[in-house]
N, C-alpha and C positions, 0 to 999 in steps of 0.2 A: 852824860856821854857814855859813861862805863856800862850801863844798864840798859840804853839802847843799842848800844854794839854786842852786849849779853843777847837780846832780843832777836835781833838779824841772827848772830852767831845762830842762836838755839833753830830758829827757822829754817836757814842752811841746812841743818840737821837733820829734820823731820825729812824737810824732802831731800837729802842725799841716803837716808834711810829708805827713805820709797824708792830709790834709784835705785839705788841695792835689791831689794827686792822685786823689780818690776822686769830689771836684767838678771836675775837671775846669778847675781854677783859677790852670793855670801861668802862664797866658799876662796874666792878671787885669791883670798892669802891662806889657802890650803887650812893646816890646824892650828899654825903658830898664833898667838899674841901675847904682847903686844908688838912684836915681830911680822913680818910679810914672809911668808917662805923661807920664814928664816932670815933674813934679811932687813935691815935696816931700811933699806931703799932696796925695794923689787925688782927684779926684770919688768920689764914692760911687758904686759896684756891688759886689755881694755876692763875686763874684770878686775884684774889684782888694781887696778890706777883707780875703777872703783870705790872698792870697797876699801882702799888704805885710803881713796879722800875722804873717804866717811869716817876713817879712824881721827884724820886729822885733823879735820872740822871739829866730830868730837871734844876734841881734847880742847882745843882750842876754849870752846864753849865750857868745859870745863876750870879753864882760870879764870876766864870773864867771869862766870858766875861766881867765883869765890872771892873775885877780887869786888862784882857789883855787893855780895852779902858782909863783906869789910864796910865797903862805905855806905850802905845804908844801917850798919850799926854805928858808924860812926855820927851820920848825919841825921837821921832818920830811928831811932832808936825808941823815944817814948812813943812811938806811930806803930801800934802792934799789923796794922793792913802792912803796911810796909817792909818791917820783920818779917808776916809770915809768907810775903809773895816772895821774897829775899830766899828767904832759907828753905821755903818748898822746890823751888828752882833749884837751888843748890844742893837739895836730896833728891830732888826727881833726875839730875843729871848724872849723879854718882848711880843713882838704881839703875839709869841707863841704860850707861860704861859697863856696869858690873853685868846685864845683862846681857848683850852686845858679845862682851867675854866669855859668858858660859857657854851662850850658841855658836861658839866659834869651837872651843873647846870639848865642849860634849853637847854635839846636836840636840837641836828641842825639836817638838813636836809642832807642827803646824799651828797648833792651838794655842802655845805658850808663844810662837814667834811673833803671833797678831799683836799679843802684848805688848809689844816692843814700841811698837806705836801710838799706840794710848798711852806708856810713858812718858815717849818722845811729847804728844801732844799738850798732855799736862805739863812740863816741865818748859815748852814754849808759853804757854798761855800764860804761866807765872812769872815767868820774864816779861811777859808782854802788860798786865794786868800791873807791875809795877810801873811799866814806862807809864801807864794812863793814869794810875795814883802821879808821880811826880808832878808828871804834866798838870793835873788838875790842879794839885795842892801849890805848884809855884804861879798857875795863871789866877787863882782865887784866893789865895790864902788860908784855905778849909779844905779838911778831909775829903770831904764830898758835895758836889755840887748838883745834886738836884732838887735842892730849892722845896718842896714838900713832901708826905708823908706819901705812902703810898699803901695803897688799899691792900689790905693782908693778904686778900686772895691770890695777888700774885708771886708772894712767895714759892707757895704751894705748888703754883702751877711752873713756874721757874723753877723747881726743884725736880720735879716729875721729868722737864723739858732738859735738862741737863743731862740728869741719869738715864733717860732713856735715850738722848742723840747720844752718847756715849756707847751706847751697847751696838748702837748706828753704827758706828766707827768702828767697833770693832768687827763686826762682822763684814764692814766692806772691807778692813785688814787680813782676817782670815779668808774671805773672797781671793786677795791679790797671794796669799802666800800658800793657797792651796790650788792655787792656777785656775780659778773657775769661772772666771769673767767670761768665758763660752759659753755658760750654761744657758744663758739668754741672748739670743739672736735677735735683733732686730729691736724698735723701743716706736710708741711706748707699748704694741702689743711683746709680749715674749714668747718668741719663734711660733709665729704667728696668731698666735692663741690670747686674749685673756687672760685664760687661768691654765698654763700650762702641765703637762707630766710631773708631778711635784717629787721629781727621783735623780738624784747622781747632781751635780754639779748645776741644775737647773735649781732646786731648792733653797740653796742660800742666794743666790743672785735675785731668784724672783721676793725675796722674801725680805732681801736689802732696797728691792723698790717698792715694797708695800711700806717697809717702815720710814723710809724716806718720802713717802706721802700722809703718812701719819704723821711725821714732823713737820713741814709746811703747814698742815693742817693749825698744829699744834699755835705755831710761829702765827699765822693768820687770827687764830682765834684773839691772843696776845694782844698785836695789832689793831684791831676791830675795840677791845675790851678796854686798853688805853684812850683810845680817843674819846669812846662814848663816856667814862668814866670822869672825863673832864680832870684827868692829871694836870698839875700847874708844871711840873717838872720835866722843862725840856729836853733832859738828856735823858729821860725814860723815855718819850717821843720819839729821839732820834733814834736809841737802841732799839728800839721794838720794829722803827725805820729798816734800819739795816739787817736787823737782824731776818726779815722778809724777804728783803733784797738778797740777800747770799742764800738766803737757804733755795732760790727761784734760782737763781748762777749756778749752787750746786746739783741741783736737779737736771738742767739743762747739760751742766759739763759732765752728768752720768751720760746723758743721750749719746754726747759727743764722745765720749770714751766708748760705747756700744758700738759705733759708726765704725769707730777706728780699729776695729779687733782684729782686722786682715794685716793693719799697717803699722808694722813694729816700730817704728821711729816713730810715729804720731801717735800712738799708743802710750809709748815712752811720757811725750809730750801733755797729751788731755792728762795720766793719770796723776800727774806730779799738780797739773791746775788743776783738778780735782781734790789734791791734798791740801794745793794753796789756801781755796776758799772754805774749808772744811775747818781748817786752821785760824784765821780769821774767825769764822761765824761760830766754832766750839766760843771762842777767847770772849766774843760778845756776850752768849748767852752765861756765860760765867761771871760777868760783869753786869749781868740783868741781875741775877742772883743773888751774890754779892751784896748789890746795893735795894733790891728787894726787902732782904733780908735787916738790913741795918736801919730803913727807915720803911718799916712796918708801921701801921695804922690800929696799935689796939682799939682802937671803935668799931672798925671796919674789917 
């Protein structure tokens, strides 16, 4: 219970992080923290109610995690997957906090604030990648449950496919905190073109939807190479499943975020589903990885 309430918590997060950033709501508690304006409890504006729920969430997420990495030492201890999803969460949350703090304290540059989110992201995924260890290990009895080896190749390509939807994310991060989501007009040509002006705010926009079709790509090929491979193991089935599925949701709710760039409330709304499923489908391919990795095929 502690560890999916850690899980929600840290989700909350990610996207009360993207609210913050999407309103434009860093600044909402001026320089003070862990203070609002000085303040325990702020005056009310829609900013400062922001960005102090994002402190509070935070924190919040902060005990959960420390109190889920108490009881899977207590409970879960000779289970090193379990430990190190426990205690990376529990240091991905504190890196944060502590970041969160600096940029409040002494402004960051657009470039270091995209970070913030690929924190936030890893530190949900590791919360989340414990719920699914639990889960698994009290509906089976075993570590892991997919049933056979699996052919080495998809380590390789599962590691590639991480690192790179990673670098994904962060530039749709820097995209949203360097206000560029205008650079491309219209989907799926960009402002009306193909291959547009590759200059000013058009070039990481157009360049976050070329590598977000090299991911699909990626994800499809995966897909394709499971099946024909004649894996025994159905939960590589399923993941390579979903993991298809989200990455086609998140491509589509780019569109939908394009569509919505006149309308600030709906804006608001696609990019936070935008984080949702991005959120989700990182956690997946982590979890392809992960168990790639652990049940490798030295033959193959």
């Amino acid at each position: 219970m502690v560890a999916t309430a850690s899980c929600i918590v840290m989700l909350l997060v990610l996207l009360a992080g993207a609210l913050v950033t999407n309103t434009d709501s860093g600044r909402g508690c001026g320089d003070d923290w862990p203070l609002c304006n000085g303040k325990f409890v702020p005056a009310y504006t829609l900013e400062s109610l922001i960005e102090y729920s994002h402190r509070a969430i935070s924190g919040l997420a902060g005990i959960l995690t420390l109190l889920t990495f108490i009881m899977t030492m207590k409970s879960y201890r000779q289970y090193g997957e379990a430990v190190l999803y426990a205690s990376g969460a529990l240091a991905l949350t504190i890196v944060q906090a502590l970041m969160g703090a600096a940029a409040v304290l002494w402004p960051q540059s657009d470039a270091v604030m995209a970070i913030h989110f690929g924190i936030s992201l890893l530190a949900f995924a590791s919360t989340m990648l414990l719920v699914i260890w639990i889960s698994r290990y009290r509906r089976t009895g075993r570590t892991s449950s997919w049933g056979s080896a699996v052919p080495r190749k998809y380590y390789g390509i599962m590691l590639f496919t991480v690192i790179y939807s990673y670098c994904v994310v962060y530039l749709g991060a820097y995209i949203r905190h360097t206000e560029s989501s205008g650079g491309c007009v219209g989907w799926p040509l960009c402002n009306g073109e193909f291959v547009p002006k590759l200059e000013g705010a058009t070039l990481p926009v157009f360049l976050h939807r070329i590598a977000a079709i090299i991911l699909f790509c990626v994800l499809l090929y995966v897909f394709i190479a499971v099946r024909r491979s004649g894996a025994r193991g159905e939960l590589l089935r399923a993941t390579s499943a979903w993991s298809l599925v989200l990455v086609i949701a998140q491509i589509f709710s780019g569109a939908w975020l394009t569509h919505e760039l006149t309308n600030e409330n709906m804006f608001v709304f696609t990019s936070l589903v935008h984080n949702l499923i991005i959120s989700g489908l990182f956690t997946i391919m982590l979890d392809m990885l992960i168990r790639s990795r652990m049940h490798r095929d030295s033959r193959r």
